[in-house]
N, C-alpha and C positions, 0 to 999 in steps of 0.2 A: 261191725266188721262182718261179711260174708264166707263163710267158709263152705258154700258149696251151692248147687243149683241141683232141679226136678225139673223135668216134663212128665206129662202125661200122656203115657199110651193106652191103647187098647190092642188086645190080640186073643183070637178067638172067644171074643162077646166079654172078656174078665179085663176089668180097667187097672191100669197098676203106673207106680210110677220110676222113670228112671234116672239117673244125673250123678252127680260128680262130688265126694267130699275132698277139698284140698287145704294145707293150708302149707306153711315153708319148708318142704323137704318131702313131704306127701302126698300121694293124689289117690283115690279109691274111687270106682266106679261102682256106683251102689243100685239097688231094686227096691222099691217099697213097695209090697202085698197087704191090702186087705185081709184081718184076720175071719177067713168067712166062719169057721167053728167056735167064735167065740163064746166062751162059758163064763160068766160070775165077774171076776173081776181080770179076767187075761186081756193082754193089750188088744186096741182095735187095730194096728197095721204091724207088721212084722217088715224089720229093715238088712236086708241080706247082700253080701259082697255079690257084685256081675261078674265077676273076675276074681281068679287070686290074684293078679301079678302088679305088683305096685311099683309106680313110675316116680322115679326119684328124680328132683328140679336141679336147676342151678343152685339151689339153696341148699342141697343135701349136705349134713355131715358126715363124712370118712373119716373113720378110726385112723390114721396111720401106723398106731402104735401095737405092733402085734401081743395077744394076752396068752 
């Protein structure tokens, strides 16, 4: 099962990557960086939201039931 897709850009000379996690009710547009300071045992890429704003499907659940 697929829950999301990367391309590869490049922008000013630093390569990084960008795409889309989704999966029923969620969609998040994400960035992936190279961790270029890495020390010791810290991750080699760091994965950061493109956006806050999150696009809800036809699939989303709504409460209807106010709390």
């Amino acid at each position: 099962m697929r829950i999301g897709s990367l391309w590869l850009k490049e922008s000013k000379g630093r390569k990084f990557m960008t795409g889309t996690l989704a999966w029923p009710g969620f969609e998040q547009h994400i960035a992936v960086f190279r961790n270029e300071k890495k020390e010791g045992r810290q991750p080699d890429y760091f994965i950061e939201w493109s956006n806050y704003e999150r696009k809800k499907t036809a699939d989303s659940f709504e409460d209807d039931i106010p709390i």
